[in-house]
PDBQT receptor file of N, H, CA, C and O in Angstrom, charges set to zero:
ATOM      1  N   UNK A   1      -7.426  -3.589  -1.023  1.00  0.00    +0.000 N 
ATOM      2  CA  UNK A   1      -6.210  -2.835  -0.863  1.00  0.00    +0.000 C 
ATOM      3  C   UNK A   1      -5.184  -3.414  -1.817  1.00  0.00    +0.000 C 
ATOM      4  O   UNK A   1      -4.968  -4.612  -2.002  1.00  0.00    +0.000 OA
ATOM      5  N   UNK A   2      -4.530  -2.288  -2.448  1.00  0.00    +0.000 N 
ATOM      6  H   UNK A   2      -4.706  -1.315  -2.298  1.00  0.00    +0.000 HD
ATOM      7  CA  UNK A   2      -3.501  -3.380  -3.334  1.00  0.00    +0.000 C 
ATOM      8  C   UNK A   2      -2.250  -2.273  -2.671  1.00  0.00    +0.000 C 
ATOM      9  O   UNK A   2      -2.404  -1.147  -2.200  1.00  0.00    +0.000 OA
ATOM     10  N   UNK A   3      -1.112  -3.008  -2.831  1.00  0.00    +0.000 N 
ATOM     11  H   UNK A   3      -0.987  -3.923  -3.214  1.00  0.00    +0.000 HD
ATOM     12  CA  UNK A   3       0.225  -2.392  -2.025  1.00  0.00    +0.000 C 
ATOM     13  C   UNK A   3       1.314  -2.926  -3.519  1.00  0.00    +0.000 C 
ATOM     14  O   UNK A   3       1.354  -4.047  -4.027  1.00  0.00    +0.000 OA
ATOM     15  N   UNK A   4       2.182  -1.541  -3.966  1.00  0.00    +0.000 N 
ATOM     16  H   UNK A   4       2.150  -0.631  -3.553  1.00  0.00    +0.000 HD
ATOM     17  CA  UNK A   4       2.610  -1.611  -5.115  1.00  0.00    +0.000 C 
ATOM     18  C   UNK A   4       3.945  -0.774  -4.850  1.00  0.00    +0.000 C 
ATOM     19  O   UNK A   4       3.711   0.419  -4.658  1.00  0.00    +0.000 OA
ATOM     20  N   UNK A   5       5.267  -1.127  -4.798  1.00  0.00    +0.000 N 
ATOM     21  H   UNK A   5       5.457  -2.096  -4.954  1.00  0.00    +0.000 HD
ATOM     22  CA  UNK A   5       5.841   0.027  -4.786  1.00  0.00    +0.000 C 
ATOM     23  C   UNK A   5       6.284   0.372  -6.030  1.00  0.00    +0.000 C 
ATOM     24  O   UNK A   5       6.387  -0.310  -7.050  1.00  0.00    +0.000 OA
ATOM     25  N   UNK A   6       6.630   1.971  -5.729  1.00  0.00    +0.000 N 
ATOM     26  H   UNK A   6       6.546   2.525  -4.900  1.00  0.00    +0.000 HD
ATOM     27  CA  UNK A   6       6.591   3.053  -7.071  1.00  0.00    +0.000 C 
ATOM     28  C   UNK A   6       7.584   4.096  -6.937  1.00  0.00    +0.000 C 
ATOM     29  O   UNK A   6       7.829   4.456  -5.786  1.00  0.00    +0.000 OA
ATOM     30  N   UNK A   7       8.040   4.503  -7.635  1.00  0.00    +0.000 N 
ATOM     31  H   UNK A   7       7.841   4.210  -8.570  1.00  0.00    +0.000 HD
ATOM     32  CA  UNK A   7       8.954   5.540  -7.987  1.00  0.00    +0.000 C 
ATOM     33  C   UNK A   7       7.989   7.290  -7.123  1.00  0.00    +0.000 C 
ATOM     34  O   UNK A   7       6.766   7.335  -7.250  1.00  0.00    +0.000 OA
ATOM     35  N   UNK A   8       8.495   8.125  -6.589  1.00  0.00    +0.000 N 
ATOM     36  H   UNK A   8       9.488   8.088  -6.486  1.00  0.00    +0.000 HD
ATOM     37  CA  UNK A   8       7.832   9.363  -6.282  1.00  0.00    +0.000 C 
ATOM     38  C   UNK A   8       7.893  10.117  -7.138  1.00  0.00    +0.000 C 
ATOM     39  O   UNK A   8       7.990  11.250  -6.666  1.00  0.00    +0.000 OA
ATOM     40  N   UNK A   9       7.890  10.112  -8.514  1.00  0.00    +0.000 N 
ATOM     41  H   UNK A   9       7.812   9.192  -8.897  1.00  0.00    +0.000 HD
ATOM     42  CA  UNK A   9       7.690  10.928  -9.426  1.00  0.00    +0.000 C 
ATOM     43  C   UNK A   9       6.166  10.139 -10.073  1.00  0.00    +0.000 C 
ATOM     44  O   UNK A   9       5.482  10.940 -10.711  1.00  0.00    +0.000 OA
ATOM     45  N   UNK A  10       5.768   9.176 -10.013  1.00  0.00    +0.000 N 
ATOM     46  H   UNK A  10       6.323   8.525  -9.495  1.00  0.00    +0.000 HD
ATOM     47  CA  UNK A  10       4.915   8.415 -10.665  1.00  0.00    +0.000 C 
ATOM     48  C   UNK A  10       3.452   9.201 -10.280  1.00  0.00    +0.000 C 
ATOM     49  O   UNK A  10       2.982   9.801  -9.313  1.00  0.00    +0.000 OA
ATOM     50  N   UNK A  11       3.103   8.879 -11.431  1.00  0.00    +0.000 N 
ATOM     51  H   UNK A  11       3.484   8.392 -12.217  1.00  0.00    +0.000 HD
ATOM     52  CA  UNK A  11       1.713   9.998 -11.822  1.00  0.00    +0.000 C 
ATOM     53  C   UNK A  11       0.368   8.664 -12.273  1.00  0.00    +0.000 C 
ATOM     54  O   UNK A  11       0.359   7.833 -13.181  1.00  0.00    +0.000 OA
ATOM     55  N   UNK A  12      -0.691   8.980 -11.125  1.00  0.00    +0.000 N 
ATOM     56  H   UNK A  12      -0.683   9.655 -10.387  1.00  0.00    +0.000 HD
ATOM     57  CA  UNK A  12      -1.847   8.261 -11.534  1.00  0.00    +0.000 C 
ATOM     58  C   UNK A  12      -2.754   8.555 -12.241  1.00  0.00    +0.000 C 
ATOM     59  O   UNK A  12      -3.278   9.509 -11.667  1.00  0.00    +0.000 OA
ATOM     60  N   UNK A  13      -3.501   8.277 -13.475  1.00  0.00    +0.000 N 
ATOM     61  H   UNK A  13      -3.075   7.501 -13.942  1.00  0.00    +0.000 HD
ATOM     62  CA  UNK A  13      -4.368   8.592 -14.114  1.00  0.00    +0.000 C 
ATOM     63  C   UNK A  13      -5.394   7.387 -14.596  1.00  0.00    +0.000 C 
ATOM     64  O   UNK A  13      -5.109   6.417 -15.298  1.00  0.00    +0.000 OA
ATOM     65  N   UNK A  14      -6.789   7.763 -13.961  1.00  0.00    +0.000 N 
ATOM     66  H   UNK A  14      -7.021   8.552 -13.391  1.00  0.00    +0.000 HD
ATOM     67  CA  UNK A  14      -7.921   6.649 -13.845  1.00  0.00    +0.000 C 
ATOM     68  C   UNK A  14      -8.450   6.699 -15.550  1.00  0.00    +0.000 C 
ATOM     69  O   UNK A  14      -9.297   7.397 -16.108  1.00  0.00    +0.000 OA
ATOM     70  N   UNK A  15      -7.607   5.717 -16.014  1.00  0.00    +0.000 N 
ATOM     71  H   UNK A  15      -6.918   5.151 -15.561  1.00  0.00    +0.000 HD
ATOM     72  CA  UNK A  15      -8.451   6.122 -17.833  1.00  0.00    +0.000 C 
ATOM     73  C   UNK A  15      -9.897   5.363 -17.948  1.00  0.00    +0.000 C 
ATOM     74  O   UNK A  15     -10.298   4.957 -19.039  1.00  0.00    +0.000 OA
ATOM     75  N   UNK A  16     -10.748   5.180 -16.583  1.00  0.00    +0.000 N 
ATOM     76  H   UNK A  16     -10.423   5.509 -15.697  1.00  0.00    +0.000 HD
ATOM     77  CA  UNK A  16     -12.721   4.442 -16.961  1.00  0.00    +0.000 C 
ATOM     78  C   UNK A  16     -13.210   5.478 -15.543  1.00  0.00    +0.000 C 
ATOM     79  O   UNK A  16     -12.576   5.850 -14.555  1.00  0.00    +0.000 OA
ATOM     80  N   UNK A  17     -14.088   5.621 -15.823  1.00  0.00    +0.000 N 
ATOM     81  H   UNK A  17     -14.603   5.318 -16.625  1.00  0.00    +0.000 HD
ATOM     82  CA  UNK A  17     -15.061   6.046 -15.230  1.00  0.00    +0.000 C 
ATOM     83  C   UNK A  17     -15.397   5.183 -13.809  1.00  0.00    +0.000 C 
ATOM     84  O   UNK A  17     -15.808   4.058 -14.091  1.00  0.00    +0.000 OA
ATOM     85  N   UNK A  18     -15.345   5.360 -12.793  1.00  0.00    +0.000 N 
ATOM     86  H   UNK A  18     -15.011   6.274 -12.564  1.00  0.00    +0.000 HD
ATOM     87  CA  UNK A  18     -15.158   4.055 -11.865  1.00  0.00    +0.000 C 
ATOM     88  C   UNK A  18     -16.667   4.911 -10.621  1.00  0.00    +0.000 C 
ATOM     89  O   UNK A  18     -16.676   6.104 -10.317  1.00  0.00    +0.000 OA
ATOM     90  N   UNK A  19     -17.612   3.984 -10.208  1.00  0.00    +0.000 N 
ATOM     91  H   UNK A  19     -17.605   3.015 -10.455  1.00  0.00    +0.000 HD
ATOM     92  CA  UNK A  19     -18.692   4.496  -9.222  1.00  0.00    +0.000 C 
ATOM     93  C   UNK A  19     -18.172   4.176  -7.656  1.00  0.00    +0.000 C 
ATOM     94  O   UNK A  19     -18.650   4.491  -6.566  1.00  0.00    +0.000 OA
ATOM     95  N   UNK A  20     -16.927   3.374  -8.051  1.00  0.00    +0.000 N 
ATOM     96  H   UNK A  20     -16.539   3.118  -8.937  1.00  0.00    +0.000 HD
ATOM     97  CA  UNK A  20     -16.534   2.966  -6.495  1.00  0.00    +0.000 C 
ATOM     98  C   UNK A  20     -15.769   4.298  -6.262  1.00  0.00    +0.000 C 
ATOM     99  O   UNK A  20     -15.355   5.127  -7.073  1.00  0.00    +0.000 OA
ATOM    100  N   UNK A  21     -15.694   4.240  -4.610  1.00  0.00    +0.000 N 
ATOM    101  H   UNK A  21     -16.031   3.567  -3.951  1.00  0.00    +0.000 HD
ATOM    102  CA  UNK A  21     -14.755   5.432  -3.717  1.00  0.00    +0.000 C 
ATOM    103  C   UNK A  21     -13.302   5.056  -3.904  1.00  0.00    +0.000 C 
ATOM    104  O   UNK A  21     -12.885   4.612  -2.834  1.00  0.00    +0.000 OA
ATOM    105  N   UNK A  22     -12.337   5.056  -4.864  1.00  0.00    +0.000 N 
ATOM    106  H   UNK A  22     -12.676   5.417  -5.733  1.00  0.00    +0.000 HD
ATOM    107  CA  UNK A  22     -11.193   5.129  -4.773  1.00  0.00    +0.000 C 
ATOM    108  C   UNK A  22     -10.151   5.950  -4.507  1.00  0.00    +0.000 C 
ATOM    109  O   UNK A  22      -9.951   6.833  -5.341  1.00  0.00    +0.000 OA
ATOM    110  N   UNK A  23      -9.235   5.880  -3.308  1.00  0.00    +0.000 N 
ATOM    111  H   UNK A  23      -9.397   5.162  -2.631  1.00  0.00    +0.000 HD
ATOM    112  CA  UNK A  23      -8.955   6.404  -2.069  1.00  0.00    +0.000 C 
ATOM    113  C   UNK A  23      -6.852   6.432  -3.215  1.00  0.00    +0.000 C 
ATOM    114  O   UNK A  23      -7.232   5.628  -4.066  1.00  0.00    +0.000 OA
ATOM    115  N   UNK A  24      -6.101   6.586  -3.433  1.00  0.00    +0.000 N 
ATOM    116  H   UNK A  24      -5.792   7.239  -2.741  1.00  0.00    +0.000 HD
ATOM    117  CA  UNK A  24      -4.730   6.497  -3.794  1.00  0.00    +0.000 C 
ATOM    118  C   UNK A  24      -4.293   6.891  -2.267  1.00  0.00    +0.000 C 
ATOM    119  O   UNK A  24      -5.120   7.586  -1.676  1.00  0.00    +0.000 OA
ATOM    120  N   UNK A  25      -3.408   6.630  -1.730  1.00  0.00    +0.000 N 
ATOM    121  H   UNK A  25      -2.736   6.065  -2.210  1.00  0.00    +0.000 HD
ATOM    122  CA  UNK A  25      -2.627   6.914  -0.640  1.00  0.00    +0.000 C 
ATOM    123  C   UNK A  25      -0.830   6.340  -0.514  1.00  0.00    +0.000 C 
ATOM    124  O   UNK A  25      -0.468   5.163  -0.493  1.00  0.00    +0.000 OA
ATOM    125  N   UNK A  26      -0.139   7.294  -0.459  1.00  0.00    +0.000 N 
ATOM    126  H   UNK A  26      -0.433   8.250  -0.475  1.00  0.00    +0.000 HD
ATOM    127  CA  UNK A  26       1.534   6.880  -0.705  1.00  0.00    +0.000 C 
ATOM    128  C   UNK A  26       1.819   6.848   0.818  1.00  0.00    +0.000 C 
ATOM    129  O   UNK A  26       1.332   7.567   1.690  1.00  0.00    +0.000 OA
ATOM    130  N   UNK A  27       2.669   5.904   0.926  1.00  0.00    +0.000 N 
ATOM    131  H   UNK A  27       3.064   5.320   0.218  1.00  0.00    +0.000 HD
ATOM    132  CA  UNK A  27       3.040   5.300   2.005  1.00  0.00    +0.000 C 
ATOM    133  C   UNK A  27       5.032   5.094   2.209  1.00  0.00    +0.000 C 
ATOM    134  O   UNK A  27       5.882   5.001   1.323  1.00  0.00    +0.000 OA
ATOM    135  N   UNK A  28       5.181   5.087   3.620  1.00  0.00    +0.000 N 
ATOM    136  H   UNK A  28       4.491   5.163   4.339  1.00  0.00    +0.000 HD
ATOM    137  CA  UNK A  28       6.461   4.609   3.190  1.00  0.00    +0.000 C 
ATOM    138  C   UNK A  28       6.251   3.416   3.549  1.00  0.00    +0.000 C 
ATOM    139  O   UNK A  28       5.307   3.292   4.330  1.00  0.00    +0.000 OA
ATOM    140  N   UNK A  29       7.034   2.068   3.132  1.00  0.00    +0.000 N 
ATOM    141  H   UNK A  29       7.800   2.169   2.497  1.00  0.00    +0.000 HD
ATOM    142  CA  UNK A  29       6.646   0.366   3.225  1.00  0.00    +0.000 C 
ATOM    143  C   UNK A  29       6.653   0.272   4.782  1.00  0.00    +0.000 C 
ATOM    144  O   UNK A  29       5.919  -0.540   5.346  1.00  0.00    +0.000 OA
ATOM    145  N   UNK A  30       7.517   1.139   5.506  1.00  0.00    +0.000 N 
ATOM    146  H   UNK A  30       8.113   1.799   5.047  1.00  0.00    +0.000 HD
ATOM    147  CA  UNK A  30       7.594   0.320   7.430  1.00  0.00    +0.000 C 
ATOM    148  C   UNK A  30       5.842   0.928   8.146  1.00  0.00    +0.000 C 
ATOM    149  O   UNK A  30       5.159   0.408   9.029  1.00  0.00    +0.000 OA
ATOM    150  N   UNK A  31       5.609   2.068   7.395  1.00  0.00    +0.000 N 
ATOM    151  H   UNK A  31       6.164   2.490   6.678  1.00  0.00    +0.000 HD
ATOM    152  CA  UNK A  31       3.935   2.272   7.674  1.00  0.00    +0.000 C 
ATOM    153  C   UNK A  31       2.964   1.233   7.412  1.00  0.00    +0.000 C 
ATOM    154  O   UNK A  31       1.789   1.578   7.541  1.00  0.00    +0.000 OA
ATOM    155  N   UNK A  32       3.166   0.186   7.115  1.00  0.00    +0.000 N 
ATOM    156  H   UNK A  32       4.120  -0.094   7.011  1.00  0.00    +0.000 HD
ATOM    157  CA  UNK A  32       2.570  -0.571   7.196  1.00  0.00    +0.000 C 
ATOM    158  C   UNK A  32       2.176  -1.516   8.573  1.00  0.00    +0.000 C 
ATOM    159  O   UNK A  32       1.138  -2.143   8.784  1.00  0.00    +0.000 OA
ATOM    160  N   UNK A  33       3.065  -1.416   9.197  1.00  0.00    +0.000 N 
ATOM    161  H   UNK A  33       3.908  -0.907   9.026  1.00  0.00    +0.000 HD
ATOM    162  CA  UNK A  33       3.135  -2.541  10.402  1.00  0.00    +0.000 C 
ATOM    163  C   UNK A  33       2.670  -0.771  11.456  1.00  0.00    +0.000 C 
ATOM    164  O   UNK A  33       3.184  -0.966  12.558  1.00  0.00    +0.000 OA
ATOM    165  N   UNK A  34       2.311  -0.027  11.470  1.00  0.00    +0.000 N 
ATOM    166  H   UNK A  34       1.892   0.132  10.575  1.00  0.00    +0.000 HD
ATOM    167  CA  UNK A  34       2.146   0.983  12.247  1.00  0.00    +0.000 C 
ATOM    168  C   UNK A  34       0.649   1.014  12.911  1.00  0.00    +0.000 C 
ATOM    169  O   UNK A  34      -0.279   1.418  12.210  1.00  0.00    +0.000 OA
ATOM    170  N   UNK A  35       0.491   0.742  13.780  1.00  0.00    +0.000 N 
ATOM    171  H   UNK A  35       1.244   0.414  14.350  1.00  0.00    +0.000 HD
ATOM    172  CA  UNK A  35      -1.128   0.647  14.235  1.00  0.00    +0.000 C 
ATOM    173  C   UNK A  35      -2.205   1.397  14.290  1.00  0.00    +0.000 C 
ATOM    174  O   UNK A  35      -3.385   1.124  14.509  1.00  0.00    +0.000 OA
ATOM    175  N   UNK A  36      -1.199   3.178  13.878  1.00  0.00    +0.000 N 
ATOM    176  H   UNK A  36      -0.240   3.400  13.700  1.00  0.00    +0.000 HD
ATOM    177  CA  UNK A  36      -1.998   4.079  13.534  1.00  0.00    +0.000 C 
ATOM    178  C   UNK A  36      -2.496   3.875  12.122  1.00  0.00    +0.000 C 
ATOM    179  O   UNK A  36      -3.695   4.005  11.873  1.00  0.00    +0.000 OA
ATOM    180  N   UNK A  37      -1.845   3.642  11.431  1.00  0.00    +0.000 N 
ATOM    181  H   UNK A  37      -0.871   3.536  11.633  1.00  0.00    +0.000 HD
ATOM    182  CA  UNK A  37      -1.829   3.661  10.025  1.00  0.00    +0.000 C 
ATOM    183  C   UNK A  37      -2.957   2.311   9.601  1.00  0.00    +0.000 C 
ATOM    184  O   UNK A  37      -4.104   2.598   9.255  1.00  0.00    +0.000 OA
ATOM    185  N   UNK A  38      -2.473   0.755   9.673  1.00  0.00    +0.000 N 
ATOM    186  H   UNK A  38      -1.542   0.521   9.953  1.00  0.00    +0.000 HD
ATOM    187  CA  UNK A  38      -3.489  -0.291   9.458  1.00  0.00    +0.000 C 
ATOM    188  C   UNK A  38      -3.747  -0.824  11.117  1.00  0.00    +0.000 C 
ATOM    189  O   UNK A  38      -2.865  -1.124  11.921  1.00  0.00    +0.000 OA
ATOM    190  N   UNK A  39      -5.266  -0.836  11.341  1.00  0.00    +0.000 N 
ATOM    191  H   UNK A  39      -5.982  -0.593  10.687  1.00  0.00    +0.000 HD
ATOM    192  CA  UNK A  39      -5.881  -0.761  12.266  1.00  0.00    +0.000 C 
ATOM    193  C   UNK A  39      -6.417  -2.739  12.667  1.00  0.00    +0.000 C 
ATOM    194  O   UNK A  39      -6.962  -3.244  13.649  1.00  0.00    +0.000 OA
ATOM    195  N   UNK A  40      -5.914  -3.322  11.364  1.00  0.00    +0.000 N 
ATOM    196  H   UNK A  40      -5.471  -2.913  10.566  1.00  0.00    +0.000 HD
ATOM    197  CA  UNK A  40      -6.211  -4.736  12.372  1.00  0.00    +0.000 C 
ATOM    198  C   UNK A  40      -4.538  -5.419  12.116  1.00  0.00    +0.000 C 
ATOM    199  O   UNK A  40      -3.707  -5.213  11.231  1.00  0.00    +0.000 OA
ATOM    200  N   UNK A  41      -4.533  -6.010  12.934  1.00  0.00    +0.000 N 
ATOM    201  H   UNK A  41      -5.208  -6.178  13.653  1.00  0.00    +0.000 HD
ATOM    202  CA  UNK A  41      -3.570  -6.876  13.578  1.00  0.00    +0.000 C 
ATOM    203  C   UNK A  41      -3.171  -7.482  12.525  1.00  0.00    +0.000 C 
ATOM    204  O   UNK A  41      -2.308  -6.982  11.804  1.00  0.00    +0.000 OA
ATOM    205  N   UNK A  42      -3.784  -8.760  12.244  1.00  0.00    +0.000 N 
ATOM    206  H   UNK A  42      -4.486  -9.167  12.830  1.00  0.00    +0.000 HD
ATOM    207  CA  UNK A  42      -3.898  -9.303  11.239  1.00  0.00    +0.000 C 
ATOM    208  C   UNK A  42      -3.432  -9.300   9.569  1.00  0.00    +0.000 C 
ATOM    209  O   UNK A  42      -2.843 -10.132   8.878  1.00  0.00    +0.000 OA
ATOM    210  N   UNK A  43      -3.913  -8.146   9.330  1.00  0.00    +0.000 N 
ATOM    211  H   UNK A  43      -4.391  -7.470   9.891  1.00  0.00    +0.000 HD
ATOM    212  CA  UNK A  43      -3.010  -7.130   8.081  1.00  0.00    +0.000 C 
ATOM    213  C   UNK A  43      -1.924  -6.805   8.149  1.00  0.00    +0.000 C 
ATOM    214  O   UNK A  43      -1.096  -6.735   7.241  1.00  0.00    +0.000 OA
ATOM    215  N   UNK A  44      -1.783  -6.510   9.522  1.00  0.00    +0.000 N 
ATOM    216  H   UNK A  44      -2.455  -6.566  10.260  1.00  0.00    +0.000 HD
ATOM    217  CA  UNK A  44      -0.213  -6.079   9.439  1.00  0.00    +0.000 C 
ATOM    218  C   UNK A  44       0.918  -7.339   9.263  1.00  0.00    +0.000 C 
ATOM    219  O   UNK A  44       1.800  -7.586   8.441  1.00  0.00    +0.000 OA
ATOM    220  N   UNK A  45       0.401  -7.997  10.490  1.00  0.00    +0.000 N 
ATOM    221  H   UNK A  45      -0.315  -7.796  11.157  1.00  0.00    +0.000 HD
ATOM    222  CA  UNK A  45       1.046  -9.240  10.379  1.00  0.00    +0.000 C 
ATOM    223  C   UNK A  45       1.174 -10.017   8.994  1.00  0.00    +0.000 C 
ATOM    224  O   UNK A  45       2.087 -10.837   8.892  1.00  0.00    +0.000 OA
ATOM    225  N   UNK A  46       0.211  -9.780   7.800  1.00  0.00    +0.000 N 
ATOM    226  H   UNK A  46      -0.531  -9.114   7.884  1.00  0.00    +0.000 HD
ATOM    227  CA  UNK A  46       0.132  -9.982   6.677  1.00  0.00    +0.000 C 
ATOM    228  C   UNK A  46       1.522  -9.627   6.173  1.00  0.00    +0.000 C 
ATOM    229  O   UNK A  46       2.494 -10.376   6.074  1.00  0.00    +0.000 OA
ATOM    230  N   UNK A  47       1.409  -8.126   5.828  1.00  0.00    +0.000 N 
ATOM    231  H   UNK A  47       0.619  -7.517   5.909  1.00  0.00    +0.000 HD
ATOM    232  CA  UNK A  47       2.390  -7.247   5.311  1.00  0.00    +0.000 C 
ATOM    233  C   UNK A  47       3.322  -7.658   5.955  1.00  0.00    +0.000 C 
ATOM    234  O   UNK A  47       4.079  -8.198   5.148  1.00  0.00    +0.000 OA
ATOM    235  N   UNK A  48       3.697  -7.720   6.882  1.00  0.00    +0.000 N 
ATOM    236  H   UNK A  48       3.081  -7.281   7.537  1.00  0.00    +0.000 HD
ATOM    237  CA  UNK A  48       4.977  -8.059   7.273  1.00  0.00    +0.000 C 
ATOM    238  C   UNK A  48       5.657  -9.167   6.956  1.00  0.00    +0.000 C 
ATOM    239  O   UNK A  48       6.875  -9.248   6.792  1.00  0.00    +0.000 OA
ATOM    240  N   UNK A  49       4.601 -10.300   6.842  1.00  0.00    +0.000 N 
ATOM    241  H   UNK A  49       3.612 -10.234   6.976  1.00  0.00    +0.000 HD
ATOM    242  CA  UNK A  49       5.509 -11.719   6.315  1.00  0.00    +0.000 C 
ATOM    243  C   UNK A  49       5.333 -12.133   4.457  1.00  0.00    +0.000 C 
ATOM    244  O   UNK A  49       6.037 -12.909   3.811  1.00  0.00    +0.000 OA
ATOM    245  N   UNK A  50       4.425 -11.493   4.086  1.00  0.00    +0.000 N 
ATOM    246  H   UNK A  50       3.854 -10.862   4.611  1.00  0.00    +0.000 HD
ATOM    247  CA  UNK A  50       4.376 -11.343   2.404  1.00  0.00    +0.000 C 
ATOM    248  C   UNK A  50       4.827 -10.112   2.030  1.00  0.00    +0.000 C 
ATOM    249  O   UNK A  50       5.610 -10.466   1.148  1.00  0.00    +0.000 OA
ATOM    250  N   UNK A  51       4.889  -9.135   2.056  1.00  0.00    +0.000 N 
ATOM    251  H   UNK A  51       4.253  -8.848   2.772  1.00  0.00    +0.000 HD
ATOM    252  CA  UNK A  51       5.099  -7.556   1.192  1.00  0.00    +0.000 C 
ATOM    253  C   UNK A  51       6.588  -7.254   1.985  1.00  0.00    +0.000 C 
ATOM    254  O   UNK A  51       7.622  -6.822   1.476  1.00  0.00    +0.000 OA
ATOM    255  N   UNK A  52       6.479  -7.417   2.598  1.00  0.00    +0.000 N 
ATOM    256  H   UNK A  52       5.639  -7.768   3.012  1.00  0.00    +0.000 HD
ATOM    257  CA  UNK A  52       7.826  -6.300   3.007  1.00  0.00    +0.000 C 
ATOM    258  C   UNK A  52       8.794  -7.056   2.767  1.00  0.00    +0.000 C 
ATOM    259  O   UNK A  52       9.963  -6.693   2.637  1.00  0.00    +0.000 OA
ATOM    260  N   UNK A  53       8.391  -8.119   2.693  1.00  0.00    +0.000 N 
ATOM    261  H   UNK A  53       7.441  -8.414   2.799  1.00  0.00    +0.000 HD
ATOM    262  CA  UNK A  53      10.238  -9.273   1.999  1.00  0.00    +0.000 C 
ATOM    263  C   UNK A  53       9.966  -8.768   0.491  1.00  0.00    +0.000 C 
ATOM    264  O   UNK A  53      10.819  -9.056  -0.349  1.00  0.00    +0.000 OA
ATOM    265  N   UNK A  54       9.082  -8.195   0.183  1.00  0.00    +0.000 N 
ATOM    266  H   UNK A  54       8.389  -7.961   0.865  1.00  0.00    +0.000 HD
ATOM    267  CA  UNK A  54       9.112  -8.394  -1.469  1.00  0.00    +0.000 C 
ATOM    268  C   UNK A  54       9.343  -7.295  -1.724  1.00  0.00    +0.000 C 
ATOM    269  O   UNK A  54      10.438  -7.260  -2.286  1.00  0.00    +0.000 OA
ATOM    270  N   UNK A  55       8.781  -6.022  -1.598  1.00  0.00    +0.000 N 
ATOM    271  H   UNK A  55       7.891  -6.051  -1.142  1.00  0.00    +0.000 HD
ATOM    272  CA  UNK A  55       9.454  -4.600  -1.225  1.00  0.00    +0.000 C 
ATOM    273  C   UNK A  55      10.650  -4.550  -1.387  1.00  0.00    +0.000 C 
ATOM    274  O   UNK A  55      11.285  -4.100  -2.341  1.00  0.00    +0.000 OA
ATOM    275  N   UNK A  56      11.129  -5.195  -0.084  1.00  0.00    +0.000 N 
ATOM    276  H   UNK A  56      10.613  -5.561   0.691  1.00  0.00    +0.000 HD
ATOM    277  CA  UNK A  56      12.521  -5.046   0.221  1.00  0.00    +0.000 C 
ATOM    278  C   UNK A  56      13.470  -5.234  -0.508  1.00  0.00    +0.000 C 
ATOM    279  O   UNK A  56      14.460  -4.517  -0.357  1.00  0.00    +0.000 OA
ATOM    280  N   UNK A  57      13.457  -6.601  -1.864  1.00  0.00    +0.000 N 
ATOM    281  H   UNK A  57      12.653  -7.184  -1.986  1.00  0.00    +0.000 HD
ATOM    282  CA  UNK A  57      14.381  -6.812  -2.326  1.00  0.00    +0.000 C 
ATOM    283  C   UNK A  57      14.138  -5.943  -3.910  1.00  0.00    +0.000 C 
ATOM    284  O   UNK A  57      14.852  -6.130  -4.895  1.00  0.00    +0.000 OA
ATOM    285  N   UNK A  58      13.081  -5.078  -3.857  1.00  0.00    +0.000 N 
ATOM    286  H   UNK A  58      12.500  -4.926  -3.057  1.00  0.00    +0.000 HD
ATOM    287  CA  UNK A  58      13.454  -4.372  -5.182  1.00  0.00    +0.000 C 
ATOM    288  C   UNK A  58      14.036  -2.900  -4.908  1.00  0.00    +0.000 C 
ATOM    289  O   UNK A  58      14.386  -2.189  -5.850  1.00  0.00    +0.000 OA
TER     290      UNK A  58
């Protein structure tokens, strides 16, 4: 999982050929700690004490 924030005009384009299932999904940053949304504990609790301070201040 990589967690990146981005502008909503921003446009993805895969320039290699890739065999893995890659999934893009936009989020708002407080969906993260949502239990519907990430399903172990653990992750969230992640996000919450690394990403969302870092999020936050850009």
């Amino acid at each position: 999982m990589f967690v990146a924030p981005v502008s909503s005009d921003m446009e993805i384009v895969f320039c290699e050929k890739c065999s893995d299932n890659v999934r893009v999904v936009w989020l708002d940053a407080g969906s993260l700690l949502d239990k519907s949304v990430i399903g172990f504990a653990d992750e969230r609790e992640y996000f919450a004490q690394h990403i969302l301070p870092i999020i936050s201040k850009i």
